[in-house]
C-alpha positions in Angstrom: 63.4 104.3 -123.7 65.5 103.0 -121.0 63.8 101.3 -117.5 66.0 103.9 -115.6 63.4 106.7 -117.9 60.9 105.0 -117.5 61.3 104.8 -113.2 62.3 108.7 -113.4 59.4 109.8 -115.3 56.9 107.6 -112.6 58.6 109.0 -110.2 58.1 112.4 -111.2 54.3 112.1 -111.8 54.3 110.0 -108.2 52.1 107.3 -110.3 53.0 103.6 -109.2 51.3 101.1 -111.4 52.6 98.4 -110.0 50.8 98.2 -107.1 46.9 97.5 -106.5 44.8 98.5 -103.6 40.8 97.7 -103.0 38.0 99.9 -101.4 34.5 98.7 -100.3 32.1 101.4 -100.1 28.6 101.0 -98.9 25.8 101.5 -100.9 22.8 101.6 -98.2 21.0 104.8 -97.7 20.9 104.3 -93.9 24.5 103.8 -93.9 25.6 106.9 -91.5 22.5 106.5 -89.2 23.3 103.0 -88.7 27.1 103.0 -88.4 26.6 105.9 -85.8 24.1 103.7 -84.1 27.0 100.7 -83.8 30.0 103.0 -82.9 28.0 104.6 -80.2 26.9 101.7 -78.8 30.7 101.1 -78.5 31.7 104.3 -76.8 28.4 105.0 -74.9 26.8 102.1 -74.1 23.4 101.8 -72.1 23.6 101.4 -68.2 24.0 98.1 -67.2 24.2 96.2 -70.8 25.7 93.3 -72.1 27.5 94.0 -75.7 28.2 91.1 -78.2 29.7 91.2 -81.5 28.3 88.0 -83.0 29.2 86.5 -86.8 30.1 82.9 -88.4 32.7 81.8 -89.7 31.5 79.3 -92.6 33.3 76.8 -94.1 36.6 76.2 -92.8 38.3 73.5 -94.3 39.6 70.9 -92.3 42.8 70.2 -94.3 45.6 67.2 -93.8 49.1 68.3 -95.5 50.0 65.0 -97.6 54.0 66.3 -97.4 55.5 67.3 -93.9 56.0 70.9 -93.4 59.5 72.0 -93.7 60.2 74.5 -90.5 61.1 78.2 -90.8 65.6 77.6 -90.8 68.0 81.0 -91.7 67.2 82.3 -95.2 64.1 79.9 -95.9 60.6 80.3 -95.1 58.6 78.1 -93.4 57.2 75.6 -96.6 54.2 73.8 -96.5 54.0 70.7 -99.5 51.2 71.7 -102.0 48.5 68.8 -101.7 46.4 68.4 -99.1 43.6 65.7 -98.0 40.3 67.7 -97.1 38.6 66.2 -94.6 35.4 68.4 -94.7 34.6 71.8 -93.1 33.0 73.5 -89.9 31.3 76.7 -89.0 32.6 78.6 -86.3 29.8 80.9 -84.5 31.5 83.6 -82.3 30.7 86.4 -79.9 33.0 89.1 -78.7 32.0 90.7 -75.4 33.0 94.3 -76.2 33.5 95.6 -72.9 35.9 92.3 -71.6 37.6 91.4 -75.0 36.5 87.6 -74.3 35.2 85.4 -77.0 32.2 83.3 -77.0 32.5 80.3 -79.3 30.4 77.3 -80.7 31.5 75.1 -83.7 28.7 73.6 -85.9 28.5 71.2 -89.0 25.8 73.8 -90.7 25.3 77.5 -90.4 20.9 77.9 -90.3 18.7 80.1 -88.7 17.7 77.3 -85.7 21.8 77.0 -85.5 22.5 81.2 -85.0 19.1 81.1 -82.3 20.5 78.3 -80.3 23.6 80.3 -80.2 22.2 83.8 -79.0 20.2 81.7 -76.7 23.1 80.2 -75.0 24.7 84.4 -74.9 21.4 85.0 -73.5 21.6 82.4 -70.4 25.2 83.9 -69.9 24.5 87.6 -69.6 21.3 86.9 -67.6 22.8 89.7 -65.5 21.9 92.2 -68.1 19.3 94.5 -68.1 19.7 95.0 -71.9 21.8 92.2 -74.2 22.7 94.3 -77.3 23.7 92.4 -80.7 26.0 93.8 -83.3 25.9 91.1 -86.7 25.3 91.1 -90.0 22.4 90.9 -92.5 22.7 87.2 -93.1 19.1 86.4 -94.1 19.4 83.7 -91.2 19.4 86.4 -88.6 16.2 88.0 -90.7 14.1 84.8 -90.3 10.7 84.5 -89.0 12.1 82.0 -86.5 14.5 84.9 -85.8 11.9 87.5 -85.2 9.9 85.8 -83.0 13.0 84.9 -80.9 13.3 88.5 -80.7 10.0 88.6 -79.7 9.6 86.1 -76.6 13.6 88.4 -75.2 12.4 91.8 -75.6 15.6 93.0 -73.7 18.0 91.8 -76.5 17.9 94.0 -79.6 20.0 93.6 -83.1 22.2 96.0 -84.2 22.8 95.2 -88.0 25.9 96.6 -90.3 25.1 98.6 -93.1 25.8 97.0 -96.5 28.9 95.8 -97.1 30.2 96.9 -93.7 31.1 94.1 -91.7 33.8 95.4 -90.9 32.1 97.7 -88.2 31.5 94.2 -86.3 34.6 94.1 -83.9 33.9 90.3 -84.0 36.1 90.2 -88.0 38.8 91.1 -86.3 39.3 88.2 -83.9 38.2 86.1 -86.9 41.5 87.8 -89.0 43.7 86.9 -85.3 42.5 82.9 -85.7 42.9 82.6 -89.1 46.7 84.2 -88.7 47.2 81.8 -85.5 45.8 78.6 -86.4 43.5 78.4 -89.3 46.3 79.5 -92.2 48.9 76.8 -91.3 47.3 74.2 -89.0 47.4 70.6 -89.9 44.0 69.1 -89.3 43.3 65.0 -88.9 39.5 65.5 -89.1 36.7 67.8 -88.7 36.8 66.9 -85.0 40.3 67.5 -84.6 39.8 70.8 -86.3 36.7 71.7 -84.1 38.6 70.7 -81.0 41.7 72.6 -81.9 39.1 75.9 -82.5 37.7 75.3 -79.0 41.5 74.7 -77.6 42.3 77.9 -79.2 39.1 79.8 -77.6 40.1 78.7 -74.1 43.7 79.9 -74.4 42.5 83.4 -75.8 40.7 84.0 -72.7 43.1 83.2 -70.5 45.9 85.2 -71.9 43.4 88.3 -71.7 44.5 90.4 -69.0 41.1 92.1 -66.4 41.9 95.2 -68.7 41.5 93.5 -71.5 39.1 94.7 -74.8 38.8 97.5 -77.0 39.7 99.9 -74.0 43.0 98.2 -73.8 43.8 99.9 -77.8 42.8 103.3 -76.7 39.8 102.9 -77.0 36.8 101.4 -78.9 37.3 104.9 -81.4 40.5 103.7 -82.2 40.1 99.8 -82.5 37.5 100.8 -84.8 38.6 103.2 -87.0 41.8 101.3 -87.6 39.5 98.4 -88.9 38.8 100.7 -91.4 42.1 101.5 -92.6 42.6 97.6 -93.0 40.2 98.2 -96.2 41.6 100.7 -98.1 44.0 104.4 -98.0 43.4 105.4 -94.2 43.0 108.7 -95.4 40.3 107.7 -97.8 38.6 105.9 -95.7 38.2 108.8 -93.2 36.7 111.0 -95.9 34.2 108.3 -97.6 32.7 106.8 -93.7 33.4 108.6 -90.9 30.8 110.9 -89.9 31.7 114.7 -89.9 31.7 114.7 -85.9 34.4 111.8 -85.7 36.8 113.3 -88.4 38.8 115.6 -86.1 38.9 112.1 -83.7 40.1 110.1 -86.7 43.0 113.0 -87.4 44.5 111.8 -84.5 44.2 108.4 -84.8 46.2 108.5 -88.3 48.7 110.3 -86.3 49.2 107.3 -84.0 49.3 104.9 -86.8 51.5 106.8 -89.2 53.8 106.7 -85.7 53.5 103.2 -85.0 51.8 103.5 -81.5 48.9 101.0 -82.4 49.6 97.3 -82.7 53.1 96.8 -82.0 
């Protein structure tokens, strides 16, 4: 059988085996009451509140290219030399303030409970304004700690909002951690862990000064749409509408697929 058959007959039955895509679906019970919780708390959130996305980024590698880079020139890519010195690696804990867009961030040698509490502290002492500071992470079992819960305990305003299973990607936080990793983490050239912590912080402070006062999840139409486009990042958009989003939001998402099959979002 000739290859021209053989792409006629795929073709035909639309089947492309060539190409691979993943899904993640949740397996926790709670998983619409909780997801609701999360997405309401981005659309409709309490009167005067403070709302932080907060996650870690673990282990990024401080890494020194042995071979200089070779530039991006007409008709070559940008080429980076295939050994690398690694210096060591740094955590990265980060907050998003959902109604600003601004990022909150500390670097750390370790990621442990004590290390996530001193952070939320320090959100704490910065949104002392707030009548209520609410928390969207994880379930890390260092933000499940006893250390943890009484923490909670001695702040009664600030309350945890934990993803469902295998849903991280409700935490508005991954996505500034997918922008970083594009900008700097992928192809930076790193001297030491301290050169790669101070080029994280570097990086922090010029995010928040290109953020304009509008700036945020309002500024992509909305939290809605910021956040139902994270979840076409995971698998078939229209998939994904059918397996999450709660029967209430799927008229919502309709037009949302509308404005990405049209290019409107993220140009």
């Amino acid at each position: 059988m000739s290859k021209s058959s053989v792409y006629r007959i795929l073709a035909q039955a639309r089947l492309q085996p060539h190409r691979l895509e993943r899904y993640m679906a949740s397996n926790d019970p709670d998983f619409e009451t909780k997801a609701t919780d999360i997405i309401g708390l981005y659309l409709e959130p309490p009167q005067h509140p403070a709302v932080f996305c907060v996650d870690e980024k673990t282990a990024i590698q401080a890494l020194d290219r042995l071979d200089p880079v070779l530039p991006l020139s007409p008709g070559r890519a940008e080429r980076h030399g295939f050994e690398y010195y690694r210096h060591g690696t740094l955590s990265l804990y980060a907050a998003l303030d959902v109604k600003t867009g601004k990022v909150h961030g500390k670097t750390a040698k370790r990621h442990t409970s004590d290390d996530f509490i001193a952070f939320v502290s320090d959100l704490v002492k910065r949104a002392r304004w707030a009548k209520e500071i609410h928390i969207v992470l994880d379930n890390l079992s260092a933000h499940k700690t006893k250390a943890v819960q009484q923490f909670l305990t001695d702040h009664p305003k600030v309350r945890f909002h934990f993803t469902p299973t295998y849903s991280s990607w409700l935490n508005q936080v991954e996505l500034w951690f997918a922008k970083i990793q594009r900008d700097l983490l992928a192809r930076g050239i790193f001297t030491s862990v301290s050169d790669l912590g101070r080029k994280i912080r570097k990086y922090i402070r010029a995010y928040a000064k290109s953020l304009s006062p509008s700036a945020g999840p309002t500024q992509i139409h909305g939290a809605e749409l910021l956040l139902t486009l994270s979840l076409g990042q995971l698998t078939n958009y229209s998939e994904t509408r059918q397996l999450y989003l709660p029967r209430a939001r799927r008229k919502q998402s309709r037009l949302v697929s509308r404005h990405v099959a049209a290019g409107r979002l993220f140009r």
